[in-house]
PAVEXLUM-820931 format. One line per 10 residues: number of its first residue (from 1); their letters; for each residue x, y, z of N, C-alpha, C. Coordinates in Angstrom, 2 decimals. Layout:
# residues N
NUM = A = X:Y:Z:X:Y:Z:X:Y:Z  ...
***
This chain:
# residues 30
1 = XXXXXXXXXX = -7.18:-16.02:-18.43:-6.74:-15.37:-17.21:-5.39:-14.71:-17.46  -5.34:-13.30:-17.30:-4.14:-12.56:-17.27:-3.12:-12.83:-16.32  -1.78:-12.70:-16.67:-1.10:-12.79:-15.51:-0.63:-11.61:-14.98  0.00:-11.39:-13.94:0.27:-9.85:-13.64:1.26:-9.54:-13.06  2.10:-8.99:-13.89:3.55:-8.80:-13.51:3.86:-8.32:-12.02  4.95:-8.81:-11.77:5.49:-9.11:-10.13:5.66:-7.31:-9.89  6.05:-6.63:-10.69:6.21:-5.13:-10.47:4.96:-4.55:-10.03  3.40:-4.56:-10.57:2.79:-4.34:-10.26:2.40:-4.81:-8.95  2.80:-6.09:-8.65:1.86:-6.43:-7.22:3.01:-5.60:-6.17  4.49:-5.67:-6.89:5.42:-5.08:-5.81:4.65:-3.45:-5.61
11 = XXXXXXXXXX = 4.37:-2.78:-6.72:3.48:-1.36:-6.31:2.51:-1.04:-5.44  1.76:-2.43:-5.74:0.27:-2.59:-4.81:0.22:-2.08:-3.32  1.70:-3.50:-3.10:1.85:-3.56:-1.44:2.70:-2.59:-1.25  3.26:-1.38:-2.08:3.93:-0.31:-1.35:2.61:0.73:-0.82  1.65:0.99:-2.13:0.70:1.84:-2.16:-0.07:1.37:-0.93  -0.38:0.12:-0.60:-1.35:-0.38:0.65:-0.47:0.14:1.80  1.49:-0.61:2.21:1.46:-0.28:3.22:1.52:1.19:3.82  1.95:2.42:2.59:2.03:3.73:2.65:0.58:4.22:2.94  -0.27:3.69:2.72:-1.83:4.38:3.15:-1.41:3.72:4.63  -1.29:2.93:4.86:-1.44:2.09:5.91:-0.77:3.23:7.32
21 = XXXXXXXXXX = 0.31:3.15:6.95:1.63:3.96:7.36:0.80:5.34:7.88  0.33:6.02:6.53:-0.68:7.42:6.93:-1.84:7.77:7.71  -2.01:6.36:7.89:-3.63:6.14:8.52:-2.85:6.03:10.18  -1.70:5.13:10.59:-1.44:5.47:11.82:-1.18:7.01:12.30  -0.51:7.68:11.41:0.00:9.16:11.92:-1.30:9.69:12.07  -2.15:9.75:11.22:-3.09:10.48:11.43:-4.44:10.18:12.45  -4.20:8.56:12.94:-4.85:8.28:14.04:-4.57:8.91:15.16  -3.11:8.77:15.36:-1.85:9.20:16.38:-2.48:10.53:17.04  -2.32:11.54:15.66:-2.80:13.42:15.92:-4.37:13.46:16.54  -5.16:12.17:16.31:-6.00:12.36:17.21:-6.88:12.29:18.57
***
């Protein structure tokens, strides 16, 4: 089992909450 550096998971949860983030605005405009 690999382990997986803390940088990557810190990327993960930027990349998730920034979709996240985009998905309200663009609910918002509709």
């Amino acid at each position: 089992m690999q382990i997986i550096p803390a940088h990557r998971v810190y990327v993960f949860i930027r990349i998730t909450f920034h979709y996240l983030w985009l998905s309200t605005i663009i609910f918002d405009y509709v």
